[in-house]
N, C-alpha and C positions, 0 to 999 in steps of 0.2 A: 949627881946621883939620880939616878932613871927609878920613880916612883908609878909601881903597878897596882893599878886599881881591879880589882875579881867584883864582880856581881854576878850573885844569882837568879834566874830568871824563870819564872815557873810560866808556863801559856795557860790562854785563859781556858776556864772548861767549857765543854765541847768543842776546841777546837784537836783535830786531829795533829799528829807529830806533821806530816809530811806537808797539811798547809799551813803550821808555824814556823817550816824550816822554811817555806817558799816563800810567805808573806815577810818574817825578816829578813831571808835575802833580798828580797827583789824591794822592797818597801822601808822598813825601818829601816836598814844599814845604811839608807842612804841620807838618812836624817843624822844619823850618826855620825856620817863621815864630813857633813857639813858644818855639822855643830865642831867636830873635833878638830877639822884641820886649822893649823895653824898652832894647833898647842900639843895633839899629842902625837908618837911618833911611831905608835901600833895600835891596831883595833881587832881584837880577833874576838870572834865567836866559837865555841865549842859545844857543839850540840852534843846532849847526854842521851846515852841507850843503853838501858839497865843489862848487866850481864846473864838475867836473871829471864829477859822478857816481861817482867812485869812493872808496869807504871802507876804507881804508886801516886797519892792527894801531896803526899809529902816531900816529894823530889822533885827538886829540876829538871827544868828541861833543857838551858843552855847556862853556862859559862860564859860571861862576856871580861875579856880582858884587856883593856887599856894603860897602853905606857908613856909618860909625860919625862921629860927631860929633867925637872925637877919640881922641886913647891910650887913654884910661880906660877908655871903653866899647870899644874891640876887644879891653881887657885882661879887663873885666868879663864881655865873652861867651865870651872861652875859658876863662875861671873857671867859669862856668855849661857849657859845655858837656862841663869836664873833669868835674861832678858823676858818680860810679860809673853810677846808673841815667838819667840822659842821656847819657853816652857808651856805655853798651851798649844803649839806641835806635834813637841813630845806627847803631852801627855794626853792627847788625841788619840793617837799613834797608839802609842800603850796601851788604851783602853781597848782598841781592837784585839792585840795581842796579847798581853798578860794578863795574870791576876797581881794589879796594882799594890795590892797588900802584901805582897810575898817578897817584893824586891826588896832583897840584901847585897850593900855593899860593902867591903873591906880594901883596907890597903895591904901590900904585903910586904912582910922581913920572910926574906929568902934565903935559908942554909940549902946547900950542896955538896951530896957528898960525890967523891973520885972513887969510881968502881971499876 
């Protein structure tokens, strides 16, 4: 059973939208994709753009979602990600890009409806 992990990601302040979408693309994702491969078996980002125009202290900025094949492997990656020198990496990394205090993670139970 394929287990999806959502995090929300808020950038740090003053950084503008379009160098946090640049700096995750081109930078983080690729610590991402090193840390994750082998355990999970999707990594997508979804960058948020208020319908509204207005960006808000309280909102997201991206969507990160990752899909693990089962328990094992989402247990397997936080084992790998908790290693000392991949977790100070990451959270290197991070501290460029985010506000560290904002990151929320969840798993998901997914209903779908047929329309």
């Amino acid at each position: 059973m394929t287990i999806t992990l959502v995090t929300l990601l808020k950038r740090r302040t003053g950084m503008s939208k379009a160098n946090f979408i640049a700096y995750y693309e081109e930078h983080h994702r690729l610590i991402g994709e090193r840390v994750l491969a082998g355990h999970a078996t999707r990594y997508v980002r979804r960058f948020l753009h208020p319908l509204d125009g207005e960006d808000r202290d309280y909102d997201a900025d991206v969507v990160m979602e990752i899909d693990f094949p089962d328990r094992a492997a989402l247990d397997a990656f936080f084992a790998a990600a908790a290693d000392p020198a991949t977790a100070a990496l990451i959270a290197a990394d991070e501290e460029r890009l985010f506000v560290r205090s904002r990151i929320r993670s969840f798993t998901v139970e997914e209903h779908a409806s047929d329309l």
